[in-house]
Backbone as numpy.savetxt, mean C-alpha at the origin, in Angstrom:
# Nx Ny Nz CAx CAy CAz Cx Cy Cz
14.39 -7.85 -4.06 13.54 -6.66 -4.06 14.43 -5.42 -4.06
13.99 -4.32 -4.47 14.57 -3.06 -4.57 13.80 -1.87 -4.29
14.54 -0.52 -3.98 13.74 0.25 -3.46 13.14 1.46 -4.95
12.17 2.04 -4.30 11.76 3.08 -5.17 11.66 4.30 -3.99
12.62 5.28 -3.68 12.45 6.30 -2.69 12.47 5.49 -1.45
14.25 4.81 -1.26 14.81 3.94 -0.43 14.68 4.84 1.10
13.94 4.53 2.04 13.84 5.69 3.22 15.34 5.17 4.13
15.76 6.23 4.92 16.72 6.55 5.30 16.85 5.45 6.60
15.83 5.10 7.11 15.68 4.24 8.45 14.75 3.10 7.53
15.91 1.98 7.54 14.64 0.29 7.53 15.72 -0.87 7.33
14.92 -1.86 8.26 15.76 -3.40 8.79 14.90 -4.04 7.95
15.35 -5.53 7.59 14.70 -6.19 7.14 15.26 -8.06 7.85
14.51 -8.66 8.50 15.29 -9.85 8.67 14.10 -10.96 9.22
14.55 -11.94 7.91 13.53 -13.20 8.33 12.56 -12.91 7.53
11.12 -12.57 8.22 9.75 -12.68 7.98 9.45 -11.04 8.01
10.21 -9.94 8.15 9.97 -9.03 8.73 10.74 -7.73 7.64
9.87 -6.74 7.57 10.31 -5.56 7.55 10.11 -4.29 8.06
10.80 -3.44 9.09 10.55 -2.24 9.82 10.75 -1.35 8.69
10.17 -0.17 8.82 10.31 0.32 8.03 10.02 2.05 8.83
10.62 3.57 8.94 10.37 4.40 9.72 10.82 5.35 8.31
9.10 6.21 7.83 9.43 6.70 6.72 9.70 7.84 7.05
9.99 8.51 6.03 10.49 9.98 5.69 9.30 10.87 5.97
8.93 12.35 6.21 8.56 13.19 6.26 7.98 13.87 4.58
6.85 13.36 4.48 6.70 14.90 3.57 6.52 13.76 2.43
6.47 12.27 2.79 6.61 11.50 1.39 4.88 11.18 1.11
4.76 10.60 -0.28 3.56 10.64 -0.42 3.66 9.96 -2.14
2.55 9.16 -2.03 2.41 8.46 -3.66 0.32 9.40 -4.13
0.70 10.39 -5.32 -0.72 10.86 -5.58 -0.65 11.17 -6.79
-1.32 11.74 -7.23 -1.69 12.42 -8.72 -2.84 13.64 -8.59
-2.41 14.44 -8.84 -3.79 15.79 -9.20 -4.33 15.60 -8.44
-6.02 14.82 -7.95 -7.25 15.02 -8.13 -7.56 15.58 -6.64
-8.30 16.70 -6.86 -8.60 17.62 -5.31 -7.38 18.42 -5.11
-6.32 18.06 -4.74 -5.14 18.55 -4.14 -4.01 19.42 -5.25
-4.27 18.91 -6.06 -3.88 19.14 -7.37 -2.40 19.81 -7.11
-1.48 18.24 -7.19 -0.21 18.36 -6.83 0.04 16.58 -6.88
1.34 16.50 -7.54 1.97 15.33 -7.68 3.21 15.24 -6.76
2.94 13.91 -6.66 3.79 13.60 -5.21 4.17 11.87 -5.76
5.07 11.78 -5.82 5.73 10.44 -6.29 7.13 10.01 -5.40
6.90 10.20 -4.26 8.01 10.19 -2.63 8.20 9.05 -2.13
6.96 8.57 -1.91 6.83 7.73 -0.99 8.12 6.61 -0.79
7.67 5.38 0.24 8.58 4.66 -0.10 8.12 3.55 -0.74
8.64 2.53 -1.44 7.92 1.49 -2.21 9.02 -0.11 -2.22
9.18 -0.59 -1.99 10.09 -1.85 -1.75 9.76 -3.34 -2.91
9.67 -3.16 -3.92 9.20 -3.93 -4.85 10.10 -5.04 -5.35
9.36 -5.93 -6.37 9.88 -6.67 -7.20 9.13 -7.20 -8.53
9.65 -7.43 -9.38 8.69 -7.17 -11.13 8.45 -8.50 -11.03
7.26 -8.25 -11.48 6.20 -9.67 -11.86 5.12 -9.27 -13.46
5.06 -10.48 -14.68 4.73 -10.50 -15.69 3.89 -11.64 -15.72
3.24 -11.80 -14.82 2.00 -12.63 -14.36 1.16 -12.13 -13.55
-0.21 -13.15 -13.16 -0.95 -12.62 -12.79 -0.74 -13.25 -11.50
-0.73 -12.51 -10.20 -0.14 -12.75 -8.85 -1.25 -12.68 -7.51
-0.73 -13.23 -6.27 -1.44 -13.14 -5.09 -0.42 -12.62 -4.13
-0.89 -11.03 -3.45 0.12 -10.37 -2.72 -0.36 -10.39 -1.41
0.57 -10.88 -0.67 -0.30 -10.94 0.73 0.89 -10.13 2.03
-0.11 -9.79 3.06 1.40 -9.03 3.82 0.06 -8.72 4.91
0.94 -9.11 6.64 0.54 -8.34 7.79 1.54 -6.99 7.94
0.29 -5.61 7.91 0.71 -4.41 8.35 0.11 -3.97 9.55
1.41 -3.45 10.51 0.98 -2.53 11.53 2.01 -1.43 11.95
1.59 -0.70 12.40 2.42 0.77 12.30 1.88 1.69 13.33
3.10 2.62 13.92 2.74 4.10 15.11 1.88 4.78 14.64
1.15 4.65 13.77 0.30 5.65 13.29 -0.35 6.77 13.96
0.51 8.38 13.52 -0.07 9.02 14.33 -0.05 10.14 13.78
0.11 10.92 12.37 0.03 12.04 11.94 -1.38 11.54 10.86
-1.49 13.00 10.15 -3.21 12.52 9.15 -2.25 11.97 8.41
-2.74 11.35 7.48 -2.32 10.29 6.02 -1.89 9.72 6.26
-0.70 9.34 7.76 0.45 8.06 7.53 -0.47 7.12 7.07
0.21 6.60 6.20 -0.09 5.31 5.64 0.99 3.80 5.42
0.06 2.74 5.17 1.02 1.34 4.48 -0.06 0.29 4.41
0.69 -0.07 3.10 0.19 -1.57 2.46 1.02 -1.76 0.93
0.28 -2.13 0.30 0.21 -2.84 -0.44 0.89 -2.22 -1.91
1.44 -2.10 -2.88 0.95 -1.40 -4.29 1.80 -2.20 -5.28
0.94 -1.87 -6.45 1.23 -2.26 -7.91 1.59 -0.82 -8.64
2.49 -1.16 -9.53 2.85 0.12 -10.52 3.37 -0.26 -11.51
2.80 0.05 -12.36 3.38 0.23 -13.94 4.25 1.22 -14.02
3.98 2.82 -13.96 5.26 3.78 -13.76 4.24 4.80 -12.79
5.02 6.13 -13.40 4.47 7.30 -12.11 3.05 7.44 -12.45
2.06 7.48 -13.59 0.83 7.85 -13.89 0.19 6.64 -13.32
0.79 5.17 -13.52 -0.64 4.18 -13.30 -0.33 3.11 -12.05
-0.76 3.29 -11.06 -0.55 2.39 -9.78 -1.81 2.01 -8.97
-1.23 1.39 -8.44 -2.84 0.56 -6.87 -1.89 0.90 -5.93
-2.04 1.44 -4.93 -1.55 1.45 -3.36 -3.45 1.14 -2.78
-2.62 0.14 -1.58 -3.88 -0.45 -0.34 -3.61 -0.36 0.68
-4.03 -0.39 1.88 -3.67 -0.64 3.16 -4.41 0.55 3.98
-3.92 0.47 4.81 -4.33 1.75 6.34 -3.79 2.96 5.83
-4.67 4.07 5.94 -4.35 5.22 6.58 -5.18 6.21 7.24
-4.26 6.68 8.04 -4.54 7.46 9.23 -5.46 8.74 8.82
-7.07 8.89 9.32 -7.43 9.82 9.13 -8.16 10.46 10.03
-8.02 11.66 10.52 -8.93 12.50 11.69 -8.42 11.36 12.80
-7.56 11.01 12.92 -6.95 10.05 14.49 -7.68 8.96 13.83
-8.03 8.05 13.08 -8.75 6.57 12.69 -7.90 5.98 11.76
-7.69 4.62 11.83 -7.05 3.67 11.02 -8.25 3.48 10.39
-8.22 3.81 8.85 -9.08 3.63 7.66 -8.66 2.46 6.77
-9.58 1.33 6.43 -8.63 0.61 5.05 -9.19 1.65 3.93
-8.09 1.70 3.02 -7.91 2.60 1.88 -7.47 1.79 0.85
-7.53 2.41 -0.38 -7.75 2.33 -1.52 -7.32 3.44 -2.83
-6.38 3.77 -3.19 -5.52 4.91 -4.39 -5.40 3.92 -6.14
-6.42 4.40 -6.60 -6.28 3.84 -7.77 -6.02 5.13 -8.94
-4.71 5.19 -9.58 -4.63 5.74 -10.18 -4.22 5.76 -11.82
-4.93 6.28 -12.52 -4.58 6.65 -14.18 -4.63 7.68 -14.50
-3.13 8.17 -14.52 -2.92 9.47 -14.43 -3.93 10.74 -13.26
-4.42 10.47 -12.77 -5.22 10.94 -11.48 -5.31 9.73 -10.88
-5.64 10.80 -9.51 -5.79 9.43 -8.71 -7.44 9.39 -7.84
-7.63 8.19 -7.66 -8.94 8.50 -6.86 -8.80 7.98 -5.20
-9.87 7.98 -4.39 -8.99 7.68 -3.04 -10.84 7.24 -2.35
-10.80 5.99 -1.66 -11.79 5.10 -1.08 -11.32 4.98 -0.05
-12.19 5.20 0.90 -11.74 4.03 2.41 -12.88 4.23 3.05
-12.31 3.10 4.58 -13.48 2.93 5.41 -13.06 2.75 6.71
-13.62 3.25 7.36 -12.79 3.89 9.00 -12.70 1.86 10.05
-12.02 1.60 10.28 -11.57 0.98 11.24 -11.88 1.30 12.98
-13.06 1.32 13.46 -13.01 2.27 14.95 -12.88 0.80 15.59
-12.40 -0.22 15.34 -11.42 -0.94 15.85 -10.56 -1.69 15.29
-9.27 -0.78 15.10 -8.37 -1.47 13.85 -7.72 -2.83 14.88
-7.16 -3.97 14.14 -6.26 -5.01 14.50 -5.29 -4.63 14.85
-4.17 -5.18 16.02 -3.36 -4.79 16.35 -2.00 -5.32 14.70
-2.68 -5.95 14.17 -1.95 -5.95 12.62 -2.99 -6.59 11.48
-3.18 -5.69 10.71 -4.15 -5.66 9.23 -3.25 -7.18 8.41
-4.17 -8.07 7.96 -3.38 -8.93 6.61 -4.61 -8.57 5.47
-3.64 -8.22 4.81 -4.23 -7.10 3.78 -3.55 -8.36 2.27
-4.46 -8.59 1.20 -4.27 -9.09 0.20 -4.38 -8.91 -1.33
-4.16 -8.28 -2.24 -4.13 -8.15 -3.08 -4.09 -8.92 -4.36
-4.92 -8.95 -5.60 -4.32 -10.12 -6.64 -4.30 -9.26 -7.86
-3.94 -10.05 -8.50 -4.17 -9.68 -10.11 -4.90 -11.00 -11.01
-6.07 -10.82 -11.78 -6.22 -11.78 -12.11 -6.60 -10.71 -13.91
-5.66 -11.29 -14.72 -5.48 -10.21 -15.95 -5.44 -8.99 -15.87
-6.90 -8.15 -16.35 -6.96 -6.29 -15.79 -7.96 -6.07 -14.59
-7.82 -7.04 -13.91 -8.90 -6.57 -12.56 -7.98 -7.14 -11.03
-8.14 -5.95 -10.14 -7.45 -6.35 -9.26 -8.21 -6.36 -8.57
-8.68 -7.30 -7.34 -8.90 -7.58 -6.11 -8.03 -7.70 -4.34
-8.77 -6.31 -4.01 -8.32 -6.12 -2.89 -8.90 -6.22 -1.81
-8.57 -7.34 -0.45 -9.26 -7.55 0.04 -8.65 -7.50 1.33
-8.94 -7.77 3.15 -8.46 -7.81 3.99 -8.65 -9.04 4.77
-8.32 -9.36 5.36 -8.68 -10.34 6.78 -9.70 -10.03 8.04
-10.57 -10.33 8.45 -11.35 -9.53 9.07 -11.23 -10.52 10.34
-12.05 -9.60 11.77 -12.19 -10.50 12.66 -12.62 -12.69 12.68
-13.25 -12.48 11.94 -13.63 -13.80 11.48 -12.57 -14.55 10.42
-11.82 -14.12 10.20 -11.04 -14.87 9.86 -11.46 -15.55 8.21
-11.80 -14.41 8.08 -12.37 -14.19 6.42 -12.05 -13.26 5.18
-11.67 -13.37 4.19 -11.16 -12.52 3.55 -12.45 -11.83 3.13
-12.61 -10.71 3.45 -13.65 -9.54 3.06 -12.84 -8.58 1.73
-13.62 -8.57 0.37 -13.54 -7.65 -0.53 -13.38 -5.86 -0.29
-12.20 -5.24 -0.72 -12.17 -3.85 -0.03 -13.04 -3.48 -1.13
-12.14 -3.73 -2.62 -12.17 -2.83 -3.73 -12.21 -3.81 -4.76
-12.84 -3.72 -6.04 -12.22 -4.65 -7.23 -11.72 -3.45 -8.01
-11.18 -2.96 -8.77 -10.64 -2.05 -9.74 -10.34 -2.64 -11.31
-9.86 -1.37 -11.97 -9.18 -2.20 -13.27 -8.11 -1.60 -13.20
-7.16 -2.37 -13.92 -5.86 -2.21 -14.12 -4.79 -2.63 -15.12
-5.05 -1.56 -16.53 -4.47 -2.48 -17.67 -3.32 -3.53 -17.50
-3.54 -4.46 -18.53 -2.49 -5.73 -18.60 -1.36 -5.22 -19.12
-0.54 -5.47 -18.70 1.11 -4.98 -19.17 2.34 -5.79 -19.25
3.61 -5.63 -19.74 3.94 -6.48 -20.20 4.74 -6.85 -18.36
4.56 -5.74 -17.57 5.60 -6.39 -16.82 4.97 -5.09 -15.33
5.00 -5.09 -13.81 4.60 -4.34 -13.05 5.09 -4.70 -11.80
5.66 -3.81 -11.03 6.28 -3.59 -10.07 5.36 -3.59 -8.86
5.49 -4.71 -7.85 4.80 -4.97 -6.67 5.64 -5.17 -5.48
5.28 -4.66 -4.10 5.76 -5.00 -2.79 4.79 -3.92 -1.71
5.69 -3.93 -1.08 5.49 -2.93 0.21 5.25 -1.22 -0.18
4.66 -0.60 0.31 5.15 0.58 0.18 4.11 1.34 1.58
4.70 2.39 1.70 4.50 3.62 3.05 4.66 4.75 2.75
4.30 5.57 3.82 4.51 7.52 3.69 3.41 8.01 4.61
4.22 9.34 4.59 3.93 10.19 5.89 3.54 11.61 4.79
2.61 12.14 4.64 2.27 13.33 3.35 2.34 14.43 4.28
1.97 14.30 5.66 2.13 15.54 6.67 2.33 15.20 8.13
2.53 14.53 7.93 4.24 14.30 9.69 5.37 14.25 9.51
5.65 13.72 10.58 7.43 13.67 10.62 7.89 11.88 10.39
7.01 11.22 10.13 7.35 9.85 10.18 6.71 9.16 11.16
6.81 7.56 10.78 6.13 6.76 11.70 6.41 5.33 11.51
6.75 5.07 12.29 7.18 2.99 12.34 5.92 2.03 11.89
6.27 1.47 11.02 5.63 0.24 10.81 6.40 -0.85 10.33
5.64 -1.95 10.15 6.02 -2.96 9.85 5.49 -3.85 9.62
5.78 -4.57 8.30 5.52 -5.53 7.27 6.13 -7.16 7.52
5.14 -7.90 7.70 5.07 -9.48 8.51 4.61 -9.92 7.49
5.50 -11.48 7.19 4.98 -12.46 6.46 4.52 -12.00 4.90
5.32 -10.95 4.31 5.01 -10.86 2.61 4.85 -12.03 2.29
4.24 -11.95 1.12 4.33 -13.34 0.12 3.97 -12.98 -0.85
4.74 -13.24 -2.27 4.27 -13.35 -3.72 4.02 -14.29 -4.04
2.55 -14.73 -4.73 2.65 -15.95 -5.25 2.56 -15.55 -6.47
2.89 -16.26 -7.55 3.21 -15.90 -9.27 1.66 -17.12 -9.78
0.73 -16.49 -10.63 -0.11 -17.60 -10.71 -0.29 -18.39 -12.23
């Protein structure tokens, strides 16, 4: 795996990645805010199949936006980022689907897990994003589309759009290639 906006603080060992992002980072496009932000941090590896991304996230979450989970990217205009973020003090699961803008879904958590397993697939141009819920069930966040390409960059990724940073950490990744 390799980085995209390698943050200055992160261990990785075993099953595990800490990760304590940068200030001011952020993955967006235009829409509302109307400002591009391509910062964040992103920890990937290229896949030219259709895949199952799986990963426990939990994190200090404590400024608005910190965020982490999940993302797919083709380049800077077309990506999926998933996972938690922090809004009005609430762990939200979220949702950033972007083509060339971006759009932004979530749904407040007023009792988040002490760690989210958050899953992602690709099955051709439709991605399915889904979580782990108390029951021990994979619940549907989002389905989206997401053109087929010859090749797309998946792992971890995080950011802080207005704090100073915040610890999390990424348990048990897994790519499966399908």
């Amino acid at each position: 795996m390799q980085w995209l906006n390698e943050p200055a603080h992160w261990s990785s060992s075993h099953d595990r990645v800490i990760v304590t992002t940068s200030s001011k980072t952020d993955f967006w496009r235009i829409t509302h805010y109307d400002f591009i932000r391509d910062n964040g941090h992103f920890y990937f590896e290229r896949v030219s199949t259709d895949f199952v991304m799986e990963v426990d996230i939990s994190g200090s979450y404590r400024d608005l936006y910190d965020q982490a989970g999940l993302m797919i990217r083709a380049d800077e205009q077309h990506w999926v980022k998933a996972g938690i973020e922090y809004v009005d003090g609430v762990q939200n699961l979220s949702a950033v689907v972007t083509h060339n803008y971006s759009d932004w879904s979530m749904t407040p958590l007023p009792l988040p897990p002490l760690a989210l397993r958050l899953r992602v697939e690709r099955r051709q141009e439709a991605i399915h994003i889904s979580y782990l819920d108390a029951n021990l069930k994979y619940v549907l966040l989002r389905l989206a589309y997401f053109p087929i390409g010859p090749e797309v960059q998946v792992g971890i990724m995080c950011a802080s759009p207005e704090g100073n940073g915040f610890e999390v950490m990424f348990d048990r990744y897994r790519l499966t290639r399908l």
